[in-house]
Backbone atoms as SQL, in Angstrom:
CREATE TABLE atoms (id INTEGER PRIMARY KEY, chain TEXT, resi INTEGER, resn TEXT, atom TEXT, x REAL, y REAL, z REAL);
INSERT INTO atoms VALUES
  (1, 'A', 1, 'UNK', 'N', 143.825, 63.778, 155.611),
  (2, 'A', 1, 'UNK', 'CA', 142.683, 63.127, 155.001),
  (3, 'A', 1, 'UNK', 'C', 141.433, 63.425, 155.814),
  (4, 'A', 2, 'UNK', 'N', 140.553, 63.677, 155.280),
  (5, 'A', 2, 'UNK', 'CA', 139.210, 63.673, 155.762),
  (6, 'A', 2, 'UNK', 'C', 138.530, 62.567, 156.502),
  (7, 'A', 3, 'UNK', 'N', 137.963, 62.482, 157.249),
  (8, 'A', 3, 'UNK', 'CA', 137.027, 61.390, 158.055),
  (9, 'A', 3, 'UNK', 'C', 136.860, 60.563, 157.573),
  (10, 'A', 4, 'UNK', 'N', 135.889, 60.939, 155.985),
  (11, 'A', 4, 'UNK', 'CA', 135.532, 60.046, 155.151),
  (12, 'A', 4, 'UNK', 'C', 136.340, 59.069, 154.455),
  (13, 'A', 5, 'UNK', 'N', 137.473, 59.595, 154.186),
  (14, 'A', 5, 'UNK', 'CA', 138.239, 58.983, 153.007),
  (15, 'A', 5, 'UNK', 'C', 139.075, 57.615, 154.336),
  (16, 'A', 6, 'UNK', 'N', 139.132, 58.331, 155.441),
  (17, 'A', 6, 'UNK', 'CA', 139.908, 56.964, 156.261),
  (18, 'A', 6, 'UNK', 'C', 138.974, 56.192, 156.261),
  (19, 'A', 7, 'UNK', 'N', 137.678, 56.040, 156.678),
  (20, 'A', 7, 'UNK', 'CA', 136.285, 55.568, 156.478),
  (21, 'A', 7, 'UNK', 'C', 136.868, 54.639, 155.668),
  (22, 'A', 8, 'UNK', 'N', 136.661, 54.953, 154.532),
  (23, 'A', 8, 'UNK', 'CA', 136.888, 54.151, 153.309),
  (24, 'A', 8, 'UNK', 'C', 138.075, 53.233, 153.122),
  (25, 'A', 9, 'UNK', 'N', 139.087, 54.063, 153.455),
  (26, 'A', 9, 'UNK', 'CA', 140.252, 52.987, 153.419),
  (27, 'A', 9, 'UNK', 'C', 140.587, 52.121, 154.748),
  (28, 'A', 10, 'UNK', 'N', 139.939, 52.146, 155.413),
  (29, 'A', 10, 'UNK', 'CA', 139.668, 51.501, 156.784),
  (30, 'A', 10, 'UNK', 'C', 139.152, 50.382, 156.039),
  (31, 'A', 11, 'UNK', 'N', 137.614, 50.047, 155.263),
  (32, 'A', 11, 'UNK', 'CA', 136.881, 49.143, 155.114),
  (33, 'A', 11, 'UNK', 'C', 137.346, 48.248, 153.739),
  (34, 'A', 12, 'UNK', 'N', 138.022, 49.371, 153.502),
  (35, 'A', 12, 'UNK', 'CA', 139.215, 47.912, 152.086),
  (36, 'A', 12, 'UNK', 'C', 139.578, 47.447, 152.488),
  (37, 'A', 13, 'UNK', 'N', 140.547, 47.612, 153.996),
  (38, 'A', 13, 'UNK', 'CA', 141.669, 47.203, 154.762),
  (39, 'A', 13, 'UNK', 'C', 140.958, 46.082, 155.624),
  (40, 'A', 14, 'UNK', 'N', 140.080, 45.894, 155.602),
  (41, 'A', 14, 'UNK', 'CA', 138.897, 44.892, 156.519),
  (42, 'A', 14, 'UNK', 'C', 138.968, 43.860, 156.181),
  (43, 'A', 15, 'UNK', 'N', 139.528, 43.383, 155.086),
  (44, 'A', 15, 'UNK', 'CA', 139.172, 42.398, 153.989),
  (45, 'A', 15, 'UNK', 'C', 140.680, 41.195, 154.621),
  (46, 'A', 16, 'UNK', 'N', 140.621, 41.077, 155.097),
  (47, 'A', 16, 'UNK', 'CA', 142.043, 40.058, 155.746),
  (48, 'A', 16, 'UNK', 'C', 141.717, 38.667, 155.702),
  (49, 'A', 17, 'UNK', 'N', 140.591, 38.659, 156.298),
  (50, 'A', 17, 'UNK', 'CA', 139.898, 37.241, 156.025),
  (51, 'A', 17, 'UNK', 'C', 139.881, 36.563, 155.077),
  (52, 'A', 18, 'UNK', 'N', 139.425, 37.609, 153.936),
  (53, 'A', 18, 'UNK', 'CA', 139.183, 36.806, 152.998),
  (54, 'A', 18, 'UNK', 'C', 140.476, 35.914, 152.466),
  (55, 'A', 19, 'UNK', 'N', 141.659, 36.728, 152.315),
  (56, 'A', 19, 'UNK', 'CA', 142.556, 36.193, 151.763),
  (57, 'A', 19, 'UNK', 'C', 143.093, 34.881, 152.820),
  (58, 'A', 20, 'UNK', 'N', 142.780, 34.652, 153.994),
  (59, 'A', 20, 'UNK', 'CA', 142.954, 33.524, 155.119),
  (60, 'A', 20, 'UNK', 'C', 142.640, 32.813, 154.218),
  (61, 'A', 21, 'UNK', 'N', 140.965, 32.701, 154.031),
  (62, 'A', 21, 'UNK', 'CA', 140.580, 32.005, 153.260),
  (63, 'A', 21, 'UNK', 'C', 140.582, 31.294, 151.755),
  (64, 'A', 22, 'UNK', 'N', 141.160, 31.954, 151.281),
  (65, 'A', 22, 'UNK', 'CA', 141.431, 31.566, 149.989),
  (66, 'A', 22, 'UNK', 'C', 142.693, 30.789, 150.135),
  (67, 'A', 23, 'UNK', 'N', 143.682, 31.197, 151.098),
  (68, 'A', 23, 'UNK', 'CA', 144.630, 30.643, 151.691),
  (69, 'A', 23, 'UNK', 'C', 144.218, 29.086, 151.446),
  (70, 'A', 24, 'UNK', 'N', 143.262, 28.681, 152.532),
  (71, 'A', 24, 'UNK', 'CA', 142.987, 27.635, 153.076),
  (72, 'A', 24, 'UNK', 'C', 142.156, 26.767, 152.196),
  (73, 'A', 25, 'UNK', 'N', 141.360, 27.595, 150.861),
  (74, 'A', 25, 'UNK', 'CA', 141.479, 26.821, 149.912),
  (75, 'A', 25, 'UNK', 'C', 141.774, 26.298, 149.100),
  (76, 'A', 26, 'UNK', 'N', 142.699, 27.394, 148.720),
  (77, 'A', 26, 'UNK', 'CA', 144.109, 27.080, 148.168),
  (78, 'A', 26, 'UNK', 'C', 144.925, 25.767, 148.154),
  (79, 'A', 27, 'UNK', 'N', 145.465, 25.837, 149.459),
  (80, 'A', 27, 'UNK', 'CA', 146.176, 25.142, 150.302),
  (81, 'A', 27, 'UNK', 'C', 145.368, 23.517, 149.685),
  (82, 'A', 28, 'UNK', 'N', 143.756, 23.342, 150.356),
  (83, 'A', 28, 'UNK', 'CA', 143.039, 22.075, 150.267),
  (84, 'A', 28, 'UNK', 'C', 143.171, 21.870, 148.924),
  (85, 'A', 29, 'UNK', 'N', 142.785, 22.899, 147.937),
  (86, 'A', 29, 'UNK', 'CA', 142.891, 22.141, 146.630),
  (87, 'A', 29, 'UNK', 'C', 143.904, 21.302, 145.925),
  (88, 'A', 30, 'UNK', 'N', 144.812, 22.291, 146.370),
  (89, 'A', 30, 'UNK', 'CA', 146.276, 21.657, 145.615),
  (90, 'A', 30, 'UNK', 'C', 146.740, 20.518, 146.164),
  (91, 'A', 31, 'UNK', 'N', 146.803, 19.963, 147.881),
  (92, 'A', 31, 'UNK', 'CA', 146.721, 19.070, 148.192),
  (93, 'A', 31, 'UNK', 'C', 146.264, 18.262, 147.938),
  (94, 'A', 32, 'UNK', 'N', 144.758, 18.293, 148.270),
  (95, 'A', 32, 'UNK', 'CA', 144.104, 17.378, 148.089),
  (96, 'A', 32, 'UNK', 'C', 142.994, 16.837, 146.956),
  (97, 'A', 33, 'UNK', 'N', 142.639, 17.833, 146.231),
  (98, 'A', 33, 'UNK', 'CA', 141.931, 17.707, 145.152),
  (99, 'A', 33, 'UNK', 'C', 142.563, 17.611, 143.866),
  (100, 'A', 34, 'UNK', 'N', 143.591, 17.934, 144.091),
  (101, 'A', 34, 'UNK', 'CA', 144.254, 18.124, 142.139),
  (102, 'A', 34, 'UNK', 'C', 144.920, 16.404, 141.939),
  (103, 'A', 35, 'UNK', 'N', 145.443, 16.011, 143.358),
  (104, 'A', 35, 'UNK', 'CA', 145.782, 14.687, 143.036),
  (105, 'A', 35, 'UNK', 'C', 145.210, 13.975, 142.933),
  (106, 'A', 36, 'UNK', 'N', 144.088, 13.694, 143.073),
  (107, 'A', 36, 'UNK', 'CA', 142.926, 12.463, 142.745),
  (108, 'A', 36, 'UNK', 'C', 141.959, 12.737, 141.387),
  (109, 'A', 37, 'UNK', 'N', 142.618, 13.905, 140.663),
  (110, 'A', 37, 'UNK', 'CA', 142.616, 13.841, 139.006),
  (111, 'A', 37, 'UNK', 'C', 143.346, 12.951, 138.440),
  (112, 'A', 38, 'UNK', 'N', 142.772, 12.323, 137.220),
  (113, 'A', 38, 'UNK', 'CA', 143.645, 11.886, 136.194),
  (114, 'A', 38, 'UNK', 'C', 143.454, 12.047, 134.949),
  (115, 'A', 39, 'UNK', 'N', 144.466, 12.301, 134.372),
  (116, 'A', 39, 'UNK', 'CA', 144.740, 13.305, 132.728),
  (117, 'A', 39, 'UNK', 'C', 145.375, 11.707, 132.277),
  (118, 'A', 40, 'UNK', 'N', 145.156, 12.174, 130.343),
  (119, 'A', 40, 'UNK', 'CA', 145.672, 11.203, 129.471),
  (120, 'A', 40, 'UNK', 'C', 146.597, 12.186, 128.794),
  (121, 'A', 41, 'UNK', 'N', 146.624, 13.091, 129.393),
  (122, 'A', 41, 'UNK', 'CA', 148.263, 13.975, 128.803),
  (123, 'A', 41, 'UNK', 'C', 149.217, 13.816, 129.265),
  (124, 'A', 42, 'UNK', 'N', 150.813, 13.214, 129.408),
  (125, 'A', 42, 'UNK', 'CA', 151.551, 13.148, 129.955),
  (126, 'A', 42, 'UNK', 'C', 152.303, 14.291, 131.103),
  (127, 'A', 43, 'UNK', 'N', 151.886, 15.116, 130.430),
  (128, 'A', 43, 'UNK', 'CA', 152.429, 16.546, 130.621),
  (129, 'A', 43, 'UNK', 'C', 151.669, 17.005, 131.740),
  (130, 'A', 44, 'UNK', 'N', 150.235, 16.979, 131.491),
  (131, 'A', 44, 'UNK', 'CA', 149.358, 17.194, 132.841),
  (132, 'A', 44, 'UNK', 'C', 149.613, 16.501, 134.157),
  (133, 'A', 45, 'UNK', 'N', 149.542, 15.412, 133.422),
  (134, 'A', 45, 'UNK', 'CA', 149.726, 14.206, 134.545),
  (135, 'A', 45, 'UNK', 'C', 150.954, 14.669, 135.464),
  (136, 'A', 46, 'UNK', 'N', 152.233, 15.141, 134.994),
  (137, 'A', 46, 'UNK', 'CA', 153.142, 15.364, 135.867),
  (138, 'A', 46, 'UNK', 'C', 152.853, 16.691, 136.682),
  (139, 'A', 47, 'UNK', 'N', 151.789, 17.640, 135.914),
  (140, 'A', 47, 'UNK', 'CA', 151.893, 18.855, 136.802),
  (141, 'A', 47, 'UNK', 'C', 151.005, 18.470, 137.942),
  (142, 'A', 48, 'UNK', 'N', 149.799, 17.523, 137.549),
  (143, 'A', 48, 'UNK', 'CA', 149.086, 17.127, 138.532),
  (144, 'A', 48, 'UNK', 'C', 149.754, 16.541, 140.044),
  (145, 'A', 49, 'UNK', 'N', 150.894, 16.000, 139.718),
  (146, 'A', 49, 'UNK', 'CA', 151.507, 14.958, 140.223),
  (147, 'A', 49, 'UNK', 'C', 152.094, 16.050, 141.755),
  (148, 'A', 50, 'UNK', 'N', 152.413, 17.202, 140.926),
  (149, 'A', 50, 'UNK', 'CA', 153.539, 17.997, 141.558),
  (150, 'A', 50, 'UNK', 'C', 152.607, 19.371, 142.571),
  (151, 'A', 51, 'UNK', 'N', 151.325, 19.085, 142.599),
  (152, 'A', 51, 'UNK', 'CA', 150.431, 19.886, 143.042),
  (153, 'A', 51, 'UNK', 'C', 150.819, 20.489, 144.191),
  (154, 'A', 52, 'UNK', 'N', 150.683, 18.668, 144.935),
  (155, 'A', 52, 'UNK', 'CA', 150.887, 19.130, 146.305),
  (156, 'A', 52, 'UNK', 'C', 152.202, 19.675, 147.312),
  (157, 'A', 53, 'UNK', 'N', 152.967, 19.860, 146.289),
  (158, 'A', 53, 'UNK', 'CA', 154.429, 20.526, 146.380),
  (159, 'A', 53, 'UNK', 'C', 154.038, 21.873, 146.181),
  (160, 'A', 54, 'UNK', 'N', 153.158, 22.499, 144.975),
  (161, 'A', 54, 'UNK', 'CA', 153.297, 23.864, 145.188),
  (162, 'A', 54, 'UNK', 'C', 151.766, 24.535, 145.805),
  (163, 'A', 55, 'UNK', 'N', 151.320, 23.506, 146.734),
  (164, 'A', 55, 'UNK', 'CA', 150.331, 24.397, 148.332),
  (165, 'A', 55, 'UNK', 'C', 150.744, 25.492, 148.668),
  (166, 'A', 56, 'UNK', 'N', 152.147, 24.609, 149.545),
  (167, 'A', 56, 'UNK', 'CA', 152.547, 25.910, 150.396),
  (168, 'A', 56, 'UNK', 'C', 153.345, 27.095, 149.760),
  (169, 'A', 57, 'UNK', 'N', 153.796, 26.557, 148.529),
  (170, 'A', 57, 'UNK', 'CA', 154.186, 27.980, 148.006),
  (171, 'A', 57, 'UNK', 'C', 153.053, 29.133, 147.353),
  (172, 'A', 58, 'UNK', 'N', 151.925, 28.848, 147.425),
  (173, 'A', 58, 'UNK', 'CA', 151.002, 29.386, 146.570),
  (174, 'A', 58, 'UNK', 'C', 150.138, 30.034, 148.225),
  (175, 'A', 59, 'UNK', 'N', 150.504, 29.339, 148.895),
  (176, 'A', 59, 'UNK', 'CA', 149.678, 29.973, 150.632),
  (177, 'A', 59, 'UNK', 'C', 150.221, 30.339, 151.018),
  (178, 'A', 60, 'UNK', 'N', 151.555, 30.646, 151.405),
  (179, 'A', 60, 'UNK', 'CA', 151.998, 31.527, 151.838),
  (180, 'A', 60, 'UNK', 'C', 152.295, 32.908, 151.564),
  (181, 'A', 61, 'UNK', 'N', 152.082, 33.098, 150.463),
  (182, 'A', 61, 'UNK', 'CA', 151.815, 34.496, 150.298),
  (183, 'A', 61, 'UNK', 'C', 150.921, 35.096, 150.164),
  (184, 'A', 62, 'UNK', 'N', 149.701, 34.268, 150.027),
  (185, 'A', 62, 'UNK', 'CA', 148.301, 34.746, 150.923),
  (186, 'A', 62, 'UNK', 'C', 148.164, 35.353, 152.077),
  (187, 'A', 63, 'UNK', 'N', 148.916, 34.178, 153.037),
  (188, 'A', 63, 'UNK', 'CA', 148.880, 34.347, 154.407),
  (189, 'A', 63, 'UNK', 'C', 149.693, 35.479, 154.782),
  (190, 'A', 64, 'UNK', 'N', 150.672, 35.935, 154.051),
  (191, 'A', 64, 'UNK', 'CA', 151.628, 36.982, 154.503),
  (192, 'A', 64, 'UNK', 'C', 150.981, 37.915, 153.890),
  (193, 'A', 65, 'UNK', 'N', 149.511, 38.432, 152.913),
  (194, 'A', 65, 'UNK', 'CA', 149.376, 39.136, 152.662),
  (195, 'A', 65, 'UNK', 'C', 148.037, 39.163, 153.538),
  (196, 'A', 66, 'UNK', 'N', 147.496, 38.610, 153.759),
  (197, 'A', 66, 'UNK', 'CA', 146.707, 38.543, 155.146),
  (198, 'A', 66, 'UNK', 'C', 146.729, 39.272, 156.109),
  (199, 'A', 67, 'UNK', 'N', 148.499, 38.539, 156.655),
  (200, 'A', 67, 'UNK', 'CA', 149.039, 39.542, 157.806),
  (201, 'A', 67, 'UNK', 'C', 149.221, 40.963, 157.843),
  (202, 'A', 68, 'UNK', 'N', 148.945, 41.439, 156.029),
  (203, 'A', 68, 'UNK', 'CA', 149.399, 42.679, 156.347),
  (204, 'A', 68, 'UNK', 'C', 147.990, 43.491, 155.696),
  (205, 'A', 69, 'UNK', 'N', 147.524, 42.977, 155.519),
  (206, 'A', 69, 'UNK', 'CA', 146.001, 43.563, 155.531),
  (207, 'A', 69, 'UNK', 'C', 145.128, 43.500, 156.939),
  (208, 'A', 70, 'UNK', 'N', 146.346, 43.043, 157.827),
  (209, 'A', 70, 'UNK', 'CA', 145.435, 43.199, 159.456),
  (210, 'A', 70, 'UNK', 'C', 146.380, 44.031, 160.061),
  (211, 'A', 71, 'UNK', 'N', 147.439, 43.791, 159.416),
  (212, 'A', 71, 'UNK', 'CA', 148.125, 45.051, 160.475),
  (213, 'A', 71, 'UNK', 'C', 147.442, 46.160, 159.574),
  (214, 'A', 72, 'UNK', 'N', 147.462, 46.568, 158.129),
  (215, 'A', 72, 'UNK', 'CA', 146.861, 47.684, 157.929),
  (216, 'A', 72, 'UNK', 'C', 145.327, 48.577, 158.350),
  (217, 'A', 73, 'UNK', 'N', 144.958, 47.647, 159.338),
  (218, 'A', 73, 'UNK', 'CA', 143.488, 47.693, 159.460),
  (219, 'A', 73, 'UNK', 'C', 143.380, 48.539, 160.950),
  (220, 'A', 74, 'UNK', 'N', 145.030, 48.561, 161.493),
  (221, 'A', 74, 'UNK', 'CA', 145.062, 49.310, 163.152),
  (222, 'A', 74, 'UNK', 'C', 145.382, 50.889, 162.351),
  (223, 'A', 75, 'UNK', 'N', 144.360, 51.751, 163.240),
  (224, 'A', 75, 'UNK', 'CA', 144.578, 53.488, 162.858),
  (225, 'A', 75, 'UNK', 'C', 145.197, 53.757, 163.872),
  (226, 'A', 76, 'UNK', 'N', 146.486, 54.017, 163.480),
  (227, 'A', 76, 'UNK', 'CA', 147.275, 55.063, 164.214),
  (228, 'A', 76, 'UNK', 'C', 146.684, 56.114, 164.980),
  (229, 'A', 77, 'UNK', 'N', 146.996, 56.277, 166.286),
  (230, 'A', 77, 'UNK', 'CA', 146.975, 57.226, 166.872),
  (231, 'A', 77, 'UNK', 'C', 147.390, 58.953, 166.581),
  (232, 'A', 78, 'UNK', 'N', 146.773, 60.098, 166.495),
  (233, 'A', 78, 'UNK', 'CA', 147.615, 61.356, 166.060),
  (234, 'A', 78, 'UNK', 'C', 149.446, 61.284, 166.945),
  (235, 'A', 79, 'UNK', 'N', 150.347, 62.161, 166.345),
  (236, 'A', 79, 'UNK', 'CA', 151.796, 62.040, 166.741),
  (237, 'A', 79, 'UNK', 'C', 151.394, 62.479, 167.927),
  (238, 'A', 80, 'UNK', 'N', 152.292, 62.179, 168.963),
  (239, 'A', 80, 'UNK', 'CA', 152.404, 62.971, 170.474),
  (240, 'A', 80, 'UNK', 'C', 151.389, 62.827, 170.981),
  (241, 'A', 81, 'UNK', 'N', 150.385, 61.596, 171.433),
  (242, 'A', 81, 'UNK', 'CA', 149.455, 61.664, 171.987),
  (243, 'A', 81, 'UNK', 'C', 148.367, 62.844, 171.856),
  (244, 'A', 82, 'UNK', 'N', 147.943, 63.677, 170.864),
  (245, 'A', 82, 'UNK', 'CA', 147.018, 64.513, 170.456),
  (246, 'A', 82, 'UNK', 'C', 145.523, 64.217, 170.642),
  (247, 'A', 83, 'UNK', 'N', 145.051, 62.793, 170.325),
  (248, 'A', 83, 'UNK', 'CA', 144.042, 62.028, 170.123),
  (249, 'A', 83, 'UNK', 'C', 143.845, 62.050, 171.803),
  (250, 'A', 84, 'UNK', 'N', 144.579, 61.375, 172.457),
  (251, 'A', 84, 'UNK', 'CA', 144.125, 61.021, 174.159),
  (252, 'A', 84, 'UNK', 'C', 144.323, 62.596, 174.450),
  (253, 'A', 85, 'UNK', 'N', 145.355, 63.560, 174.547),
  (254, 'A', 85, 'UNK', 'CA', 144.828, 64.749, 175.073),
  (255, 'A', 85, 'UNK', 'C', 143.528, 64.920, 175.038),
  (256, 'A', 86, 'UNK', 'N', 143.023, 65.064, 173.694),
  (257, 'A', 86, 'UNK', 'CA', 141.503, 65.205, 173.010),
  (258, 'A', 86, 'UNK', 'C', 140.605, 65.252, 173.882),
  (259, 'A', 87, 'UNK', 'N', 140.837, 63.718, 174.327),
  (260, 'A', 87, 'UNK', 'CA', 139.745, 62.636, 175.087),
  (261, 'A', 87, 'UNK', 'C', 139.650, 63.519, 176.624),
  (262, 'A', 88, 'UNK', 'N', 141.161, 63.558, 177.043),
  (263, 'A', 88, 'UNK', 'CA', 141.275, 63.919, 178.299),
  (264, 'A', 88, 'UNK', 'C', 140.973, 65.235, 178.832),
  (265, 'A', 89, 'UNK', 'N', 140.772, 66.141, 177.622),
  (266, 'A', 89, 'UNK', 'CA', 140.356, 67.692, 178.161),
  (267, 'A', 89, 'UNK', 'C', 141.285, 68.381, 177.558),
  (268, 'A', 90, 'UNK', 'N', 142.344, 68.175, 177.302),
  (269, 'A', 90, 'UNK', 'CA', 143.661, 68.793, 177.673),
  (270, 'A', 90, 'UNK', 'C', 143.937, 69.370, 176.526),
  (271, 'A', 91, 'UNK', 'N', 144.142, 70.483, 176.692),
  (272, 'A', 91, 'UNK', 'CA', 144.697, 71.725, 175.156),
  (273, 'A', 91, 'UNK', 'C', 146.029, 72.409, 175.260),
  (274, 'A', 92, 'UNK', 'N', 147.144, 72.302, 174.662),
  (275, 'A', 92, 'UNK', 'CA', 148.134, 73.330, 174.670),
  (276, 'A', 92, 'UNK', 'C', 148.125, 74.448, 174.324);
């Protein structure tokens, strides 16, 4: 790949945060905001009820996709130390 194109997929890969975050609003809403609704649908009413049961299933796979939008964000080194030769002078 060209310079550019890692460039680029470097700065998609940047984006880790965001999904923390959505995480964490996630997380607050369903906790804490969906239960202090009240519906005159029966039906609502129970999904409302059951919110704060599905937080952590709805954040955690944020968060695990988080994790891997930060590990995707480290650039590998070239194989066999090529890159530090580079640095160091050193040519085969």
């Amino acid at each position: 790949m060209s310079e550019n194109q890692d460039n680029k997929r470097y700065a998609l890969h940047t984006r880790w945060w965001v999904s923390v975050l959505l995480a964490i609003v996630c997380y607050s809403t369903l906790k804490y905001l969906v239960p202090e609704l009240h519906s005159a649908n029966p039906t609502l009413g129970k999904l409302i009820e059951a919110a704060p049961y599905f937080a952590p299933i709805v954040t955690i796979p944020l968060l695990l996709l988080a994790a891997k939008q930060l590990y995707d964000t480290d650039r590998p080194n070239n194989k066999d130390g090529e890159k530090e030769d580079a640095e160091n002078g050193r040519q085969d």
